[in-house]
N, C-alpha and C positions, 0 to 999 in steps of 0.2 A: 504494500500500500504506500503509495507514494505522497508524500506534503507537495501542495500546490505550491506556488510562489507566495501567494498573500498568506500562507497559512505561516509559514516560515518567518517572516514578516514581522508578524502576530508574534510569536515567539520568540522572536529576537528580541520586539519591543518590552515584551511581557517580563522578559528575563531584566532587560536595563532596567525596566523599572523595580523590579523586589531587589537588584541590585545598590542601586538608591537607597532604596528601604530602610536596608542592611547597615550601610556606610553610614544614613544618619543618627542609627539607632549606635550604633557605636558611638559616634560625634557626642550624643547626648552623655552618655554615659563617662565617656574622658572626663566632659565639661564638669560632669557631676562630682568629680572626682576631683578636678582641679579644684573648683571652688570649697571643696572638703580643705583641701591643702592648704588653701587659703586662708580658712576661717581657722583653722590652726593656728599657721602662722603668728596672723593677727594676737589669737589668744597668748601665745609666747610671747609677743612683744611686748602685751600690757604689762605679762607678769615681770618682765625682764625693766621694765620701765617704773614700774611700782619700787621693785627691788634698788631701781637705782636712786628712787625719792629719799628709801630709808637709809642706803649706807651714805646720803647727801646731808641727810637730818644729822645723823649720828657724828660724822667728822665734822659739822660746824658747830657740834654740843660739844664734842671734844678741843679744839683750838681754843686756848684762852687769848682773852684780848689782849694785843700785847701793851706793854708795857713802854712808858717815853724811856728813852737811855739820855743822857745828858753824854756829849766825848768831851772827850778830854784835849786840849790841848797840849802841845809839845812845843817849850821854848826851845827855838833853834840858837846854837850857841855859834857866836863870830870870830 
């Protein structure tokens, strides 16, 4: 039994397009998965940013205010 010309056609078309299908349905799914990676990230960086508020607190509770020095002058001798 032989395919016509248009049947073939049909076929070819049929096939490009579930092949589409296919590729967006993947597309979607990467995407999904990026933006997973994403909102991660993100989440890392708050924490990592928080972290850096408090060892910023902590070294400016620790540095005491300094102190005036008075110098000393040094008579030079002639």
């Amino acid at each position: 039994m032989a395919l016509g010309l248009a049947e073939v056609i049909l076929a070819v078309i049929i096939g490009t397009l579930l092949a589409i299908v296919y590729s967006l349905r993947v597309l979607i799914l990467l995407e999904r998965r990026v933006a997973s990676m994403e909102m991660n990230i993100q989440r890392m960086t708050a924490r990592v940013l928080r972290e850096e508020k408090v060892i910023e607190k902590a070294l400016r509770r620790r540095k005491a205010p300094k102190r005036k020095t008075t110098k000393k002058t040094t008579r030079r001798r002639r």
